[in-house]
N, C-alpha and C positions, 0 to 999 in steps of 0.2 A: 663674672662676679655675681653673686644673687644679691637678687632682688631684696630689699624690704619693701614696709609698708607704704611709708611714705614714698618713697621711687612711682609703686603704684599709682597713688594717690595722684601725682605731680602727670604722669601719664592721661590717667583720665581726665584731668583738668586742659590740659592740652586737647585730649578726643573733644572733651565738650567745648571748648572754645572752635576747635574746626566744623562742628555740626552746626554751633549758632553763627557761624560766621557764613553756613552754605557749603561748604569745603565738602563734606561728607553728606550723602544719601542717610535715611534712616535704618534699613537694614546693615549694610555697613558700619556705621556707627554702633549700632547694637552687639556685633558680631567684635569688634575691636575693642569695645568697653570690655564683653566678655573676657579676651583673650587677657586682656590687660590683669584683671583680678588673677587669672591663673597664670600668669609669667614667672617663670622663677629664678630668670636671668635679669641684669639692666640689658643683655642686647638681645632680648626677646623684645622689652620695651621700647628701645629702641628703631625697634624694626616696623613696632604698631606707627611711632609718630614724626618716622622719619621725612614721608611728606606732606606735613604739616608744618608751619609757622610754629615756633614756640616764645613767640614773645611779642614785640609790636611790628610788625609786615613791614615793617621800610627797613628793619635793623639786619644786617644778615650778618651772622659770625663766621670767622675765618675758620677754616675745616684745621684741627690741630696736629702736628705732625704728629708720626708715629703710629702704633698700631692702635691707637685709641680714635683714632680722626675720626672715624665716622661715627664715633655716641657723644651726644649734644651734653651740651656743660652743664645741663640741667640732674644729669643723672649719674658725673663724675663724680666721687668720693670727695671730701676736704684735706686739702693736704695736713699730710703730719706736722706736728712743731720737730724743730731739729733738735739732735741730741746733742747735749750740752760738750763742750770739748775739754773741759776741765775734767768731767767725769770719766772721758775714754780715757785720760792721759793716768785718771786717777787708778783704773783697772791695768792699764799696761803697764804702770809702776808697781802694783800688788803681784799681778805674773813675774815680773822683771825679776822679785824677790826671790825666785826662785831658782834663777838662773844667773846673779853675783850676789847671793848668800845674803839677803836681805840689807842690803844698800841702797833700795829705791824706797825701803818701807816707810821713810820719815817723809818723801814728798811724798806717795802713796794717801798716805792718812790727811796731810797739809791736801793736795788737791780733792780730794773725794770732800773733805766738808766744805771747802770752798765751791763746789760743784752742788752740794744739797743747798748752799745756800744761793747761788744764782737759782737753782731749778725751782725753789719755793716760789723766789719773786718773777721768774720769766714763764714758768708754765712750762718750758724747755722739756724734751726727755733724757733719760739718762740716772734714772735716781738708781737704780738697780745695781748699776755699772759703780757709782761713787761709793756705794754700800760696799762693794766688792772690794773695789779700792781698800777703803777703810779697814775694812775686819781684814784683808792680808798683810797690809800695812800694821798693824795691831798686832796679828799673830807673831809676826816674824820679831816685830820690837819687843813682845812680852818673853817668846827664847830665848834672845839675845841676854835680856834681863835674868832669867832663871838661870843661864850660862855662867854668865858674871856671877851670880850668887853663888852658886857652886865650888865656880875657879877659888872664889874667896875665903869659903868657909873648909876647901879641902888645903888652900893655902895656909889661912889660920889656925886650923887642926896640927898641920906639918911642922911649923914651925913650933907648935908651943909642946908637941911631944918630943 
């Protein structure tokens, strides 16, 4: 994963807490501050402050499974919020319409606003997915409609000639 700025930053603050702590020589230190500004991975960084303390010397974190175990929580990502499930349900009722002839489109439409409106208030993801919902659910109910119109006015054409 590259690096940004701040990962950097958070690096070198770690370098210079082991140089004033004595941990690191001053060529070393020099030489690793360097490397630090030019990394352009987190496991370039990683690598600079792996044997360093990064936080208070008594506290030691558990190595976390998986293939991320050896780079420190310092320079993990923030987990994503989750996607709202209203919204998925809202999109697999918009596809579904097309597969029993626009029968899902009226939950479709009911779930995907229901879905914008938790994702406004929860921060949730998934708004993309409820839109989708939506506008298929819409699409398929405004054919329907144009259909009906049609059968109606070739009906009342028929009968009145």
């Amino acid at each position: 994963m590259l690096a940004a700025h701040s990962d950097r930053e958070r690096a070198v603050d770690v370098l210079r807490a082991g140089f004033a702590e004595g941990r690191l020589p001053q060529p070393e230190y020099e030489k690793r501050i360097e490397r630090a500004y030019q990394a352009r991975t987190l496991g370039e960084l990683s690598t600079l402050v792996a044997d360093l303390p990064q936080g208070p010397v008594g506290l030691q974190q558990a190595p976390m499974p998986g293939p991320m175990g050896q780079v420190p929580r310092t320079f993990l990502p923030a987990p994503a919020p989750p996607t709202n499930a209203k919204a998925i349900g809202a999109l697999a009722c918009g596809v579904g319409t097309f597969f029993c002839g626009g029968l899902t489109a009226i939950p479709a439409v009911i779930l995907g606003h229901m879905a914008r409106g938790e994702i406004r208030r929860t921060q949730e993801q998934g708004d993309g997915m409820a839109v989708g919902g939506i506008v298929l659910g819409w699409l398929w109910i405004a054919g329907w409609a144009f259909l009906l119109v049609i059968i109606m006015i070739a009906a009342a054409s028929s009968s009145s000639g």
